[in-house]
VOBA-1610 file (N, C-alpha, C; in pm, whole numbers, padded with zeros to 5 digits, always signed):
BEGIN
Unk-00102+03624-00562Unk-00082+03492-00502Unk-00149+03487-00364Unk-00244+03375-00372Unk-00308+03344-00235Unk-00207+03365-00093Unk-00213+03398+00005Unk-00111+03357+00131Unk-00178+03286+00253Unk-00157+03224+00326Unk-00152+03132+00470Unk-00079+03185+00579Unk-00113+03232+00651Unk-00077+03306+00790Unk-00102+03205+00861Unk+00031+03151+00905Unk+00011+03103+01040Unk+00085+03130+01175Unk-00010+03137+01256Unk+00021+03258+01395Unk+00090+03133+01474Unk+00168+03180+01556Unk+00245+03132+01661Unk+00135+03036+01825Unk+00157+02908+01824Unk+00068+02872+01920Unk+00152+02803+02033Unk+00080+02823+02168Unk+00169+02770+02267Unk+00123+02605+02268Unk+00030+02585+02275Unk-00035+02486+02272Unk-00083+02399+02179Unk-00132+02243+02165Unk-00224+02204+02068Unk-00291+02090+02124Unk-00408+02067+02118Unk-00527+02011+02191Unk-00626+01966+02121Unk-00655+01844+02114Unk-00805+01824+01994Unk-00792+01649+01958Unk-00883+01637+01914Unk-00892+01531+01851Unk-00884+01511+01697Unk-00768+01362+01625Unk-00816+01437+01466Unk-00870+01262+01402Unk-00932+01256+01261Unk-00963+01194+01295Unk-00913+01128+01125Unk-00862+01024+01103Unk-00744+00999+00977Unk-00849+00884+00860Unk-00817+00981+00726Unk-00852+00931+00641Unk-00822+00827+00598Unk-00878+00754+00536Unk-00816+00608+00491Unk-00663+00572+00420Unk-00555+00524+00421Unk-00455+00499+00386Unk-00479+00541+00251Unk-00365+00629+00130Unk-00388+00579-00004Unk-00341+00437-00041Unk-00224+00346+00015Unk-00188+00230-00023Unk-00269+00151+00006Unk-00298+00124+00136Unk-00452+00049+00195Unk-00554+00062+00076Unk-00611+00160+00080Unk-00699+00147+00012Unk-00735+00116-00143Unk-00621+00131-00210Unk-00592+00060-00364Unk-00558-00085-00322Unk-00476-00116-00238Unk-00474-00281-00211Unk-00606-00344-00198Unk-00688-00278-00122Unk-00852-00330-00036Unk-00898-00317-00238Unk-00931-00254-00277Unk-00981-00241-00351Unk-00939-00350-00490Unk-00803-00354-00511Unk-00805-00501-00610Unk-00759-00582-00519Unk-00795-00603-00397Unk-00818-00795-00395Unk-00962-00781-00329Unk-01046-00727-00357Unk-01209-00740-00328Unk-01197-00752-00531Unk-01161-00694-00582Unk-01204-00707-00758Unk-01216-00837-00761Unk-01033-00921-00750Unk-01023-01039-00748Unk-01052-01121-00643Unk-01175-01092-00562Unk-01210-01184-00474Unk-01322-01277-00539Unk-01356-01380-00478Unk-01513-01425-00442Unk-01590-01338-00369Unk-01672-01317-00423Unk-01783-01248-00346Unk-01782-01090-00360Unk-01872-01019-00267Unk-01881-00880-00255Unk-01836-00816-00103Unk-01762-00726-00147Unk-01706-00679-00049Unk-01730-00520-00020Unk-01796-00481+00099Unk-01804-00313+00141Unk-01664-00248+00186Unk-01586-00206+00116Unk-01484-00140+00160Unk-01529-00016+00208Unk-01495+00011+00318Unk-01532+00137+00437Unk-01373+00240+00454Unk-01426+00380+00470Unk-01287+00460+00511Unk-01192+00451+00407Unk-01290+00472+00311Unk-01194+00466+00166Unk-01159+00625+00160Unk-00980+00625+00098Unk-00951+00765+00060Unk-01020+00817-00042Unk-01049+00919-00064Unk-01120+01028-00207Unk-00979+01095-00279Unk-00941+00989-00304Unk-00781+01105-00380Unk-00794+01065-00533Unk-00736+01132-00626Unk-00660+01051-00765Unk-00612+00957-00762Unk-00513+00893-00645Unk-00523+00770-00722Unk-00629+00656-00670Unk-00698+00672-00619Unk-00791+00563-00613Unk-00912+00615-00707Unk-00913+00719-00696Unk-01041+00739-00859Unk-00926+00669-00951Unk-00831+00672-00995Unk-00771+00592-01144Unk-00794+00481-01126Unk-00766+00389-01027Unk-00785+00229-00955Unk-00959+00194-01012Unk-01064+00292-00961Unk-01168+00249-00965Unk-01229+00270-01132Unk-01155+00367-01215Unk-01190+00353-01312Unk-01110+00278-01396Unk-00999+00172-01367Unk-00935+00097-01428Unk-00990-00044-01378Unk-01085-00061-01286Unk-01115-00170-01243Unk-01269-00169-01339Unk-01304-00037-01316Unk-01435-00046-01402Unk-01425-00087-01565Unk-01324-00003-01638Unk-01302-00098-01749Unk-01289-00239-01750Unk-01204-00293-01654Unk-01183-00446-01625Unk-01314-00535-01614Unk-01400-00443-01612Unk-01524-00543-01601Unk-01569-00555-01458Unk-01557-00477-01340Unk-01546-00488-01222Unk-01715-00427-01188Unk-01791-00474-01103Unk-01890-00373-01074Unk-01884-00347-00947Unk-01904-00200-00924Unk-01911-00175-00763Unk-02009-00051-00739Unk-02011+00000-00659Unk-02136+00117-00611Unk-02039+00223-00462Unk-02047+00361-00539Unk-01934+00420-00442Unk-02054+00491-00399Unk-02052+00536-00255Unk-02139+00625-00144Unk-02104+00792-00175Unk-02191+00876-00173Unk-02201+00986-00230Unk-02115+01066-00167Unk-02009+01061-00042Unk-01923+01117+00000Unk-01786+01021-00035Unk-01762+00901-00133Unk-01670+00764-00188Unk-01596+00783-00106Unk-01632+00767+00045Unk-01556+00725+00147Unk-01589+00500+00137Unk-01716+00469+00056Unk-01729+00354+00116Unk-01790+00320-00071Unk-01689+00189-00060Unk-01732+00116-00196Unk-01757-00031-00187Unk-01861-00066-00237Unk-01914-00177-00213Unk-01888-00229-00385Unk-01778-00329-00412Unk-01720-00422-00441Unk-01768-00577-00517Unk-01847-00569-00641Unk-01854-00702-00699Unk-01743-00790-00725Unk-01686-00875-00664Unk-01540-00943-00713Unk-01559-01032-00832Unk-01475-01047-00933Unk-01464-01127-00998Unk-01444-01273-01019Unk-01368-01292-00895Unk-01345-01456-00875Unk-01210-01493-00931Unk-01138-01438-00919Unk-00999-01467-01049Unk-00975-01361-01144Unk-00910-01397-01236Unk-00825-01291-01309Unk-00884-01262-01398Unk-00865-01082-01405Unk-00961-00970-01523Unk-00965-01029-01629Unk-01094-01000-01725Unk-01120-01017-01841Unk-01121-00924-01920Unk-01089-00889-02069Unk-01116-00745-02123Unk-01102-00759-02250Unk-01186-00674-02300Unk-01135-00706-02489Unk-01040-00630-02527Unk-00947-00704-02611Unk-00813-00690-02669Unk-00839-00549-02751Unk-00715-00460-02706Unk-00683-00294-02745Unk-00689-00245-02633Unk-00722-00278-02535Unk-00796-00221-02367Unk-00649-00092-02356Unk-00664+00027-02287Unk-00596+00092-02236Unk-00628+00150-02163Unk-00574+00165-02035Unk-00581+00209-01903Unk-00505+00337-01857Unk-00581+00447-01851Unk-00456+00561-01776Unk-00526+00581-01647Unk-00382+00581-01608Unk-00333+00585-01421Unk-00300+00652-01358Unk-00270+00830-01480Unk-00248+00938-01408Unk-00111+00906-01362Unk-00045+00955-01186Unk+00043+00993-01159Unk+00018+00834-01037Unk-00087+00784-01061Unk-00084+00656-00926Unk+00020+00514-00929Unk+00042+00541-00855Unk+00183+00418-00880Unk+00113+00308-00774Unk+00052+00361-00691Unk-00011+00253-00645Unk-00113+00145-00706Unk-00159+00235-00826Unk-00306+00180-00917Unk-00159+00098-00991Unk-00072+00153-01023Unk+00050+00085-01169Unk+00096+00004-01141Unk+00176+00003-00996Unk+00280-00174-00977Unk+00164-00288-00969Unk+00048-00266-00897Unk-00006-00417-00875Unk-00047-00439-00941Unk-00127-00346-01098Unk-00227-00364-01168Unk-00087-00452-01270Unk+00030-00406-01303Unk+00104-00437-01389Unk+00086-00631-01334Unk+00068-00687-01222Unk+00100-00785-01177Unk+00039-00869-01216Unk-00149-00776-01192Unk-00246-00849-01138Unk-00296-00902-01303Unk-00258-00818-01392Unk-00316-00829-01508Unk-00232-00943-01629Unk-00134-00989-01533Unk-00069-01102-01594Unk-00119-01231-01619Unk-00186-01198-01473Unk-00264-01337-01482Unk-00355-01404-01642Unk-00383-01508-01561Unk-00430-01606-01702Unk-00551-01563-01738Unk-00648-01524-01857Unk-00788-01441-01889Unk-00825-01593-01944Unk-01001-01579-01953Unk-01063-01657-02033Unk-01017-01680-02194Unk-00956-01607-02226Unk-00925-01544-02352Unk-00806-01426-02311Unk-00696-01483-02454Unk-00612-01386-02463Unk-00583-01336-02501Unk-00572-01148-02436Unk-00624-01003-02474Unk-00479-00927-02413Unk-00469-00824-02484Unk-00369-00737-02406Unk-00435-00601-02376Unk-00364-00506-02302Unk-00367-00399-02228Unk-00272-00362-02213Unk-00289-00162-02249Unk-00163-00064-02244Unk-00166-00015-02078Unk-00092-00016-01998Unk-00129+00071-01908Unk-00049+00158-01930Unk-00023+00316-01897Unk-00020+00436-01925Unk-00070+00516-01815Unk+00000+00675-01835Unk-00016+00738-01683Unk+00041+00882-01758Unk+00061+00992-01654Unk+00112+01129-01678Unk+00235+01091-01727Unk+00305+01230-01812Unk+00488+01236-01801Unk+00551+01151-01677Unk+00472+01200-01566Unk+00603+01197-01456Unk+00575+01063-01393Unk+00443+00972-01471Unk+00477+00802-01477Unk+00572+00747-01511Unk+00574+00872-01619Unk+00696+00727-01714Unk+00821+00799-01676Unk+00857+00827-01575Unk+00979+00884-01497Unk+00997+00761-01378Unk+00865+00702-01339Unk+00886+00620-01279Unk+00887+00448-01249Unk+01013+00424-01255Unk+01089+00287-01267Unk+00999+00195-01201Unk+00994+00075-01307Unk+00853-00036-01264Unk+00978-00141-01340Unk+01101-00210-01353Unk+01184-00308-01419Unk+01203-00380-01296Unk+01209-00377-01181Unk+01236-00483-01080Unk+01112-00561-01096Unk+00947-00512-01075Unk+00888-00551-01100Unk+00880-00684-01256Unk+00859-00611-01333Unk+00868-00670-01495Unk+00932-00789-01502Unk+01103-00744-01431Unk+01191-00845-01454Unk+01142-00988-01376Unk+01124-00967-01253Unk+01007-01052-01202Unk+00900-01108-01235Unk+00815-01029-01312Unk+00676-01120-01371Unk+00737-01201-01478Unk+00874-01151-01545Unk+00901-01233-01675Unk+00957-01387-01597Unk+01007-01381-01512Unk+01099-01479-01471Unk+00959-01595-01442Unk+00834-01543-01369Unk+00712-01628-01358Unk+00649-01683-01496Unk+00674-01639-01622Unk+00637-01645-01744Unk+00528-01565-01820Unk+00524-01391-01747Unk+00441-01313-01814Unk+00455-01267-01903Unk+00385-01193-01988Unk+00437-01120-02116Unk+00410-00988-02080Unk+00501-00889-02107Unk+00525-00754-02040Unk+00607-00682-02135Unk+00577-00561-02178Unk+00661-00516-02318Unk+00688-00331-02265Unk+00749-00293-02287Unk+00796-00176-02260Unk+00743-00091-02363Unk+00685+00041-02421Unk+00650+00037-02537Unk+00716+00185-02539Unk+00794+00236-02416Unk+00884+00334-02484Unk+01021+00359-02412Unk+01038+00394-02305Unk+01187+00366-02220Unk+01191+00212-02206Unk+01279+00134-02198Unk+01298+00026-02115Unk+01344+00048-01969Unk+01271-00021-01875Unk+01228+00024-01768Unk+01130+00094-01721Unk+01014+00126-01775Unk+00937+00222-01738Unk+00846+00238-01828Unk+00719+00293-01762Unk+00572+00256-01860Unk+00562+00363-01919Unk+00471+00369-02030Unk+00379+00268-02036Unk+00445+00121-02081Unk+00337+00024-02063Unk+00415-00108-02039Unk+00272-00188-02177Unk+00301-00259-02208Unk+00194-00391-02292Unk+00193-00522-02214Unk+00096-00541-02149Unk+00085-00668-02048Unk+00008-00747-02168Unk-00008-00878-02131Unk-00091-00970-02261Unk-00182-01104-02097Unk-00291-01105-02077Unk-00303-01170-01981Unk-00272-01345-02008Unk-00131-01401-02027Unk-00118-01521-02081Unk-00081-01617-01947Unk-00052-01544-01854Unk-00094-01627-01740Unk+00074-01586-01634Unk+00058-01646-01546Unk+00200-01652-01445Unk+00231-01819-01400Unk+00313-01862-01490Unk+00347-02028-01424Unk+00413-02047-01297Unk+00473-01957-01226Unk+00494-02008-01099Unk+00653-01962-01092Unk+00687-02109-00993Unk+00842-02139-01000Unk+00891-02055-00909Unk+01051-02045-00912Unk+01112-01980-00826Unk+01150-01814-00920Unk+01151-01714-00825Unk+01121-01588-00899Unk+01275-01499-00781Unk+01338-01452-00844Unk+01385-01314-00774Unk+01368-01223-00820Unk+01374-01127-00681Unk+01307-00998-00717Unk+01442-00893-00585Unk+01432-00794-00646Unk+01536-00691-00612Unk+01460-00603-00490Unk+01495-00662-00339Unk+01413-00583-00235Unk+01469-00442-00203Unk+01602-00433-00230Unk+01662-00298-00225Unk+01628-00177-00188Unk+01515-00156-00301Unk+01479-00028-00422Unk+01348+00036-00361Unk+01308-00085-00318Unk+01096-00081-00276Unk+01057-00151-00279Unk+00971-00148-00166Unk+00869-00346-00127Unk+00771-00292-00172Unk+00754-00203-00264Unk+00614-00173-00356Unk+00624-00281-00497Unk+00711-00316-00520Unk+00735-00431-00651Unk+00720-00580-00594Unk+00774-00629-00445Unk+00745-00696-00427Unk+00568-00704-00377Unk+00544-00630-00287Unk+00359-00622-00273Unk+00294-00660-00446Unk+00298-00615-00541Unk+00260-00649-00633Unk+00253-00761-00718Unk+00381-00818-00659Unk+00435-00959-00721Unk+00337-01074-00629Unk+00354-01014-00430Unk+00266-01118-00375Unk+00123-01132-00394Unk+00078-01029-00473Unk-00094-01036-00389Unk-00100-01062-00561Unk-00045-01077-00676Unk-00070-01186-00787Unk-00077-01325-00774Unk+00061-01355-00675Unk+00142-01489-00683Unk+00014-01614-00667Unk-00111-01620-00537Unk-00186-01707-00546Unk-00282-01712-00646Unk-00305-01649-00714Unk-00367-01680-00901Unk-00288-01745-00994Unk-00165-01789-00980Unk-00071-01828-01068Unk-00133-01923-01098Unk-00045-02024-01171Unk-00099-02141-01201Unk+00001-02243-01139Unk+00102-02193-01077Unk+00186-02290-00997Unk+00176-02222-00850Unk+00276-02303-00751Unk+00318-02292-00680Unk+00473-02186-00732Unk+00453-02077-00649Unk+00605-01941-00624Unk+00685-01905-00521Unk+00816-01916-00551Unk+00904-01902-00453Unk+00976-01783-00474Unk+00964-01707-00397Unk+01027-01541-00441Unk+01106-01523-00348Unk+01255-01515-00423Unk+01345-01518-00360Unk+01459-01352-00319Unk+01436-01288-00214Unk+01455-01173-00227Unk+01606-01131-00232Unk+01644-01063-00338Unk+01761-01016-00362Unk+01830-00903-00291Unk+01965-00869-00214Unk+01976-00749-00116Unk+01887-00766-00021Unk+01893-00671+00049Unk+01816-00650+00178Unk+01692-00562+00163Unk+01585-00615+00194Unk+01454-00605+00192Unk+01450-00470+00306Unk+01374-00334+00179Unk+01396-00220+00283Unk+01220-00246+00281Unk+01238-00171+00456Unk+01050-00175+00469Unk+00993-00277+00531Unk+01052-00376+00567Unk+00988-00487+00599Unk+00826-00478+00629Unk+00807-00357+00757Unk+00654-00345+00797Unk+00554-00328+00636Unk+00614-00268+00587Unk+00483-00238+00458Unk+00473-00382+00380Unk+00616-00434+00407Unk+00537-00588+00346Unk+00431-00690+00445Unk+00462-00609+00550Unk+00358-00714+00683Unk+00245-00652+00678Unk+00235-00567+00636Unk+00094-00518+00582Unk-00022-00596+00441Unk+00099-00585+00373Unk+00038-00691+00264Unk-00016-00789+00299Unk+00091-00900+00367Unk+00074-00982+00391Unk-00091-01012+00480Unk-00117-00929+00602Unk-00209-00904+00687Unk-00340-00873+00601Unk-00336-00795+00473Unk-00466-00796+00391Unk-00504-00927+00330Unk-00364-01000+00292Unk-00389-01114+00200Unk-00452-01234+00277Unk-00420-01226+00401Unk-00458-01314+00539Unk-00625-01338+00517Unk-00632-01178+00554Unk-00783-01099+00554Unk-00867-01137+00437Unk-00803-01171+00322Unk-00892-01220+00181Unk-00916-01358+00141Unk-00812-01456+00309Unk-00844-01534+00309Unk-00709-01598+00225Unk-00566-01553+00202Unk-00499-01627+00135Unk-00303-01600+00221Unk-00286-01729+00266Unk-00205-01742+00304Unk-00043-01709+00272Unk+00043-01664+00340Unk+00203-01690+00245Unk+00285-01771+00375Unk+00394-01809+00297Unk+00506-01808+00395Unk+00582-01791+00408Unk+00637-01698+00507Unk+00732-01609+00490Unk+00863-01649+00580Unk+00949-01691+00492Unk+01112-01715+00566Unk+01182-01599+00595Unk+01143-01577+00683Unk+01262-01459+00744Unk+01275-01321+00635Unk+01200-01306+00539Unk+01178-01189+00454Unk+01302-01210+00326Unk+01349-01349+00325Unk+01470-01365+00256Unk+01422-01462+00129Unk+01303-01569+00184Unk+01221-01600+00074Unk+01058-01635+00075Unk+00974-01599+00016Unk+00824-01628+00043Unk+00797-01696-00060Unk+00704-01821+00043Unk+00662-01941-00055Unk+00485-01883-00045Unk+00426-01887-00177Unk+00304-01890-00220Unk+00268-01961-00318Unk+00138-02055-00272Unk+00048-02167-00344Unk-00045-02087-00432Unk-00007-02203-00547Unk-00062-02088-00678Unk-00220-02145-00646Unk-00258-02112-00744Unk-00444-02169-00790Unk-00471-02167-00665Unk-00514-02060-00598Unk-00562-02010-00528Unk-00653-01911-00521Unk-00743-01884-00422Unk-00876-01802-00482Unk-00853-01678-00385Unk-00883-01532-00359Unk-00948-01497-00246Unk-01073-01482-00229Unk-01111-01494-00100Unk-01235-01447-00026Unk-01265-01359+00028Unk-01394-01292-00046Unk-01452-01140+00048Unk-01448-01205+00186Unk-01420-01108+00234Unk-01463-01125+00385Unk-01586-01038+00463Unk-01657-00988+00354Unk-01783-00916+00324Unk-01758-00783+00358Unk-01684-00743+00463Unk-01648-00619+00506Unk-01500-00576+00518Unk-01491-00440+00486Unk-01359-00464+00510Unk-01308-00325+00521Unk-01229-00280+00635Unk-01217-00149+00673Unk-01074-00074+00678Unk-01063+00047+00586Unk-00915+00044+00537Unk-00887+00172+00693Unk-00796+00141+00714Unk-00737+00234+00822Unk-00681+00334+00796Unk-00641+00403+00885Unk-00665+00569+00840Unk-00470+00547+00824Unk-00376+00665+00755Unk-00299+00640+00743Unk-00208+00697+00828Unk-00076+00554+00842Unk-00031+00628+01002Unk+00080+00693+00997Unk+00165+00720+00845Unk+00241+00832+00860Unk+00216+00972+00912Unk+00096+00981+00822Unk-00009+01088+00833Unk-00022+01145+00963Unk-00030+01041+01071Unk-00072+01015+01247Unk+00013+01098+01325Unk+00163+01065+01192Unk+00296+01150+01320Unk+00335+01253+01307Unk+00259+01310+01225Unk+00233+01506+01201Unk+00162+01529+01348Unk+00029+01496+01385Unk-00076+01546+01502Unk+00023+01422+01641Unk+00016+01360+01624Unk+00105+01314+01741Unk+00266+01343+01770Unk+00336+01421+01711Unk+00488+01455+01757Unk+00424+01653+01799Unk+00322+01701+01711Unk+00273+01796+01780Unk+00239+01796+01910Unk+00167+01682+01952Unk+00123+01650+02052Unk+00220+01644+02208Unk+00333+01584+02119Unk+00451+01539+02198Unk+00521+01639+02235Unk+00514+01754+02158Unk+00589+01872+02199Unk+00509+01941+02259Unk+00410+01937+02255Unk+00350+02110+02354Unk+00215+02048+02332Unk+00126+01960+02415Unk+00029+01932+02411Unk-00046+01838+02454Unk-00148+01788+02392Unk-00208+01648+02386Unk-00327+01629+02291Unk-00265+01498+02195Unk-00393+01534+02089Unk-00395+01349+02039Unk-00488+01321+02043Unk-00596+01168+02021Unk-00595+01135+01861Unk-00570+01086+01817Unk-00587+01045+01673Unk-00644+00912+01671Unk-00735+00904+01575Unk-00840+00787+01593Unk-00832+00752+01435Unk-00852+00664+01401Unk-00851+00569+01263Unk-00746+00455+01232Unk-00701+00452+01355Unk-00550+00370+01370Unk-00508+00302+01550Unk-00474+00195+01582Unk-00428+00172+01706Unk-00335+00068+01746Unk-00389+00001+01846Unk-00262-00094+01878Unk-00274-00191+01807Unk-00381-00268+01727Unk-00380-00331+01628Unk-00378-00333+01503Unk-00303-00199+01451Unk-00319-00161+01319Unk-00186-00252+01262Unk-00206-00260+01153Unk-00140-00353+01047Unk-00012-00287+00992Unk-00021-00155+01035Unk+00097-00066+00970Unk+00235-00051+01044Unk+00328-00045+01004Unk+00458-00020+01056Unk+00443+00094+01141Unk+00396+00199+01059Unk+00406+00356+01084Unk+00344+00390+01228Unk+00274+00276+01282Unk+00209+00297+01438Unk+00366+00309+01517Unk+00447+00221+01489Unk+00516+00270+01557Unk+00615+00359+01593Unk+00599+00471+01498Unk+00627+00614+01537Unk+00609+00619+01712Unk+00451+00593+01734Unk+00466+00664+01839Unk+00529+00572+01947Unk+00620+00464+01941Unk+00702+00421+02018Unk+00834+00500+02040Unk+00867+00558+01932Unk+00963+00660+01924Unk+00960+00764+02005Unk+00813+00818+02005Unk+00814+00942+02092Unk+00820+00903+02241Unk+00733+00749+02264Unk+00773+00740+02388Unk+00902+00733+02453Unk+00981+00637+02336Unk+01133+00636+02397Unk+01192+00792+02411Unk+01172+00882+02356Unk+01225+00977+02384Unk+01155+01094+02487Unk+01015+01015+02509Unk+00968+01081+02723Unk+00838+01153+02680Unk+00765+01112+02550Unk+00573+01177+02534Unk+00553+01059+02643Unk+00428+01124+02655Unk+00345+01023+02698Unk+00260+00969+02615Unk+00245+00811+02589Unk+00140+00784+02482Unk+00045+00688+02527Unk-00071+00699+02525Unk-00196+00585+02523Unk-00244+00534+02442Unk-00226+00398+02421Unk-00306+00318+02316Unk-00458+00266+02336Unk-00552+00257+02225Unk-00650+00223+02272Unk-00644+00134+02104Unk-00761+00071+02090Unk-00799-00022+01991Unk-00822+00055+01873Unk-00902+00156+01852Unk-00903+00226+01731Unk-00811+00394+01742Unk-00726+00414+01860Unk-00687+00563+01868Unk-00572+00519+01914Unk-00439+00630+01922Unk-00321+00678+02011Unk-00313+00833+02043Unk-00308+00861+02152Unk-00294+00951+02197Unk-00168+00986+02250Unk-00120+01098+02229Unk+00067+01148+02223Unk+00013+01296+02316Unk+00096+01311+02414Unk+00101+01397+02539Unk+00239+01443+02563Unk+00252+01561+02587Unk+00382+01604+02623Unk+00460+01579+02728Unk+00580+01523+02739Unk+00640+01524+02818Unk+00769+01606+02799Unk+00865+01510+02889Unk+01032+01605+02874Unk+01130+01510+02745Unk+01083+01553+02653Unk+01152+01474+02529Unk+01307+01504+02531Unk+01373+01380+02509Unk+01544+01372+02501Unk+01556+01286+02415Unk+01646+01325+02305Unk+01749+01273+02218Unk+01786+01155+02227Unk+01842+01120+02118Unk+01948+00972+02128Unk+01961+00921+02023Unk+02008+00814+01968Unk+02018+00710+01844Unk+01936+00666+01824Unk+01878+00658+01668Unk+01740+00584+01681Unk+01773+00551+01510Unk+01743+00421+01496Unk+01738+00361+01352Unk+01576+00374+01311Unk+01551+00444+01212Unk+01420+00469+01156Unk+01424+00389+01009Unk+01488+00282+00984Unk+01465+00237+00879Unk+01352+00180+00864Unk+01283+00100+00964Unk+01164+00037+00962Unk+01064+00121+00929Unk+01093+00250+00997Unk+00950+00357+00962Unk+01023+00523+00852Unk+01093+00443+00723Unk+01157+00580+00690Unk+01076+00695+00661Unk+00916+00671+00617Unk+00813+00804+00625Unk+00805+00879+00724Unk+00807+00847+00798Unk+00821+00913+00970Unk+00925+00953+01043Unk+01046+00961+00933Unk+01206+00995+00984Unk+01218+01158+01012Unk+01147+01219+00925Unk+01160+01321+00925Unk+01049+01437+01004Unk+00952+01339+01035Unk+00898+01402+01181Unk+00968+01413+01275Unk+01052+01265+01330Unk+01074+01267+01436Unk+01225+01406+01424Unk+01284+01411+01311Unk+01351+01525+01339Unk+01320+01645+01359Unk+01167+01627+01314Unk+01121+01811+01381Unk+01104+01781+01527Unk+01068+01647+01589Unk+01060+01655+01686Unk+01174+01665+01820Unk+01254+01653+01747Unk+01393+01646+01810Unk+01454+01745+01802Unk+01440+01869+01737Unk+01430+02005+01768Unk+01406+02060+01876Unk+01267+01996+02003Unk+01247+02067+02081Unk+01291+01973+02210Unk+01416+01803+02175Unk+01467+01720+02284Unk+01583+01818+02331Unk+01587+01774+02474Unk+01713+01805+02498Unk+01831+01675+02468Unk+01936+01692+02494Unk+02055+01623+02450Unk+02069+01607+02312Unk+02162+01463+02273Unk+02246+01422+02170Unk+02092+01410+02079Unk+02084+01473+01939Unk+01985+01454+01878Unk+02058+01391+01695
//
């Protein structure tokens, strides 16, 4: 068995520099499919699941051109909702990011009506996609379970989404709702999605929202309790479009930073779209020093101290800040 030695350091110092989001970048990637126009997506991740995304978009009929390091994909959009000849099946591997939206996006209304299996590893179909479902059915999709109920693989039929008023279960994951919004303006009505329980995550849905802006398509959002979206609606490339580096990711090299150091992370800043930037508000409240700049934050050591801190907004980053609170003094 291989081993990893890692030696004891007093210090840490450097600059790092953050790969593209995996959620970002499967979002960037189907609403440039379903855009107008062509779109260069830049600072794209190289992982599995965005290779499954790009080869499930490529069946869809999608054309695009990836750069020989597929950091950057340049994007033929379709204009509206996938086309495909009937038997189509799609595997998605272990990507749940490629699975909730595609389950959404593929509801929509086709020139012709065709169905599609989507499908994935074992440990897909371990994972629960019925908040979703129950939702597209309530809009008027056709969605079939074809072996657990609750859980894919699933039989979508593209017969369209009529609209109307929709609830959906925010509880669980604003990954079912993201999927439900960035369908909803292809519908063929006007949608009112009405959120059930308390909406965990809020920031990752203000993220959505901030791409859908970016593609040129509006929502409105009541207090996160209900969002109104105008159906027959189009998006728009916005010709370029640059996925940001990811900022959970950020609060590994910046709570290092915070404890014994100083270290710059660049692919992310004071205008990033993500919740997870504000980790490093955390460290400040508890005495780093941090600098913001437009594309970087930089986290510096100070005399870090303890206290109460609600991390629901940023729960990926909960468990940094408890390594980092290892080295606060006081109530931790």
């Amino acid at each position: 068995m291989e081993k990893i030695t890692l030696a004891p350091i007093s210090r840490v110092e450097g600059e790092i520099n953050l790969p593209g989001s995996k959620s970002l970048s499967n979002r960037a990637l189907l609403l440039a499919a379903l855009a107008k126009g062509t779109t260069k997506v830049t600072n794209l991740l190289d992982s599995d699941d965005i290779r499954h995304m790009l080869n499930a978009l490529k069946a869809l009929g999608v054309n695009y051109s990836l750069s020989e390091d597929k950091t950057v994909c340049t994007v033929e959009g379709v204009g509206g909702a996938f086309n495909w000849k009937n038997g189509l099946a799609l595997f998605l591997g272990n990507a749940g990011t490629a699975m909730r939206p595609l389950t959404a996006a593929l509801c929509l209304k086709g020139s012709s009506e065709a169905e599609v299996v989507l499908t994935g590893e074992p440990r897909m179909k371990e994972r629960p996609i019925k908040h979703l479902v129950d939702a597209l059915r309530q809009a008027g999709a056709s969605v079939q379970y074809l072996e657990n109920e609750g859980y894919p693989p699933v039989a979508i039929r593209n017969s369209g989404l009529k609209g109307g008023k929709v609830q959906i279960d925010g509880s669980i994951s604003s990954q079912f709702l993201t999927a439900l919004l960035m369908a909803a303006p292809l519908a063929e009505g006007d949608m009112e999605i009405e959120i059930i329980g308390e909406l965990v995550s809020k920031p990752y849905i203000d993220i959505t929202l901030a791409m859908m802006k970016d593609f040129g398509v509006k929502v409105e959002n009541r207090n996160y309790q209900t969002f109104v979206v105008k159906g027959n609606q189009s998006y728009l490339s916005p010709e370029k479009y640059l996925v940001e580096g990811d900022a959970s990711s950020a609060s590994y090299f910046l709570a290092a930073g915070a404890i014994k150091g100083k270290v710059k992370v660049t692919g992310i800043g004071k205008n990033s779209i993500q919740g997870d930037r504000l980790f490093a508000n955390v460290l400040e409240a508890m005495g780093a020093k941090i600098t913001w700049g437009d594309d970087f934050i930089q986290a510096e050591q100070g005399k870090l101290k303890g206290g109460d801190m609600d991390m629901n907004h940023i729960p990926d980053a909960a468990m940094t800040i408890a390594t980092a609170a290892l080295f606060a003094e006081g109530k931790r």
